[in-house]
N, C-alpha and C positions, 0 to 999 in steps of 0.2 A: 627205235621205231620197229615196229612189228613189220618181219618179211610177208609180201605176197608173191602169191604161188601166179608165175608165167609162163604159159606155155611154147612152144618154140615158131611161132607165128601170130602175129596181133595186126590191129590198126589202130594206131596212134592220131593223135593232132598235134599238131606245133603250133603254137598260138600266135609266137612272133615273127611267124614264117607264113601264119595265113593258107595254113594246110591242113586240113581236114580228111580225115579218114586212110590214112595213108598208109598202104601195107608194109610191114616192117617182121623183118626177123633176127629173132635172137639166136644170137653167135657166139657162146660161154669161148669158143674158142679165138676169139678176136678180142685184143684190149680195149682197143677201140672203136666208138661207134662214128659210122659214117654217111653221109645222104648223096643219092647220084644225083652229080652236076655235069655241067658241058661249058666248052667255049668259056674258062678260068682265066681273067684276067684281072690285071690289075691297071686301073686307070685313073688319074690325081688321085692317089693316093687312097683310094676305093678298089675292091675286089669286087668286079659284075662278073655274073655267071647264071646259066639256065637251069633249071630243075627238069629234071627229064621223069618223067612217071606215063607210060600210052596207059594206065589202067584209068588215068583221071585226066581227060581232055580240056578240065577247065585250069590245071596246074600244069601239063606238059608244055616245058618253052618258058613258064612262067621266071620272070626274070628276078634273082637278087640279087640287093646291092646290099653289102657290108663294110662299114665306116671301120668296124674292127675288127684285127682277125691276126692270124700266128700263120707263122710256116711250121710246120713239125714235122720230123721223117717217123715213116709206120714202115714197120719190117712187117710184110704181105704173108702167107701161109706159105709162097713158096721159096721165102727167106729172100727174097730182095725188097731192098730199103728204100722206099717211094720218097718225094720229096712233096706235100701234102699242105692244103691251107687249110686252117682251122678256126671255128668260127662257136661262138656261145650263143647260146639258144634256150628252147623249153618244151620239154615235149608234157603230153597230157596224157595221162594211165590212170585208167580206175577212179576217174574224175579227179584227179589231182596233177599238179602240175609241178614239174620237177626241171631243174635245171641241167643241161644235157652239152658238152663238147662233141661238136660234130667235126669230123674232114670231112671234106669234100673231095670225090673221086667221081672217075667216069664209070659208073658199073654197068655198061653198054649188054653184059652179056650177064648179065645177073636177074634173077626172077623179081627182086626186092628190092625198091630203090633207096630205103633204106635198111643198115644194119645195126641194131643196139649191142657194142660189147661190155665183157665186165668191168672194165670202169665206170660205167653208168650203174650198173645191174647189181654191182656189190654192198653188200647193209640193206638195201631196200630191195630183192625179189628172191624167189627159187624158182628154176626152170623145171618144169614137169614136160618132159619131152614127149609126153601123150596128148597133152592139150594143145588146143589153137586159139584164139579170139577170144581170153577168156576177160582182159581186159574190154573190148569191144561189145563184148555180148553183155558183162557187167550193166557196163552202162543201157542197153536197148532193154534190160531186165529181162532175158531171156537167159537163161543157164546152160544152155547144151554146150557141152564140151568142158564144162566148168565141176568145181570141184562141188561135191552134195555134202551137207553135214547130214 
């Protein structure tokens, strides 16, 4: 598969998540990608939890329920080892939709409620840490920020 060129801020969809437009940034330095949740619980056998995003009033609070899902510990940037649920997914880039492991974490103080790492990002992208949106703009057929032939 032919890499594309990503710049280090886009917006994504999650199809099976029912999220639309969703600000997301890329994190070459994080393995994993993750989506801010709240209030993580496990109930019969079910994982409920809130999607927190104040940029999108119609998904802040928005609740999901996961039938299936991992526990896995992520060692953080500042080397301590979170203990994390993990859940399979699909995010949409460049009109294409790709299958994506997400944790789920509280990113209470983070600009981006979601973070794609390179485990998702490797074989399929290159980060151009000059660009932004260039997925997003793709699709609106608008090219600013995007690379010119």
């Amino acid at each position: 598969m032919e890499k594309k060129v990503i710049g280090r801020f886009d917006k994504a969809d999650f199809p099976l998540l029912n999220l639309e437009n969703i600000s997301i940034k890329i994190d070459t330095g994080a393995y994993t990608s993750s989506i801010h949740c709240e209030n993580m619980e496990e109930i019969d056998d079910m994982l409920v939890c809130k999607f927190l995003d104040e940029e999108h009033p119609l998904y802040n609070g928005k609740e999901f329920i996961f039938k299936d899902y991992d526990i896995v510990f992520v060692r953080s940037s500042n080397g301590i080892i979170q203990k994390r649920y993990q859940v399979e997914s699909t995010i949409k880039l460049f009109e294409k939709i790709f299958k994506i492991s997400l944790t789920l974490s509280a990113r209470q103080e983070m600009r981006f409620p979601v973070l794609i790492g390179r485990k998702f990002l490797t074989k399929k992208f290159i980060v151009d840490t000059e660009l932004t949106d260039v997925s997003y703009n793709s699709n609106s057929h608008e090219h600013k920020n995007s690379i010119q032939e």
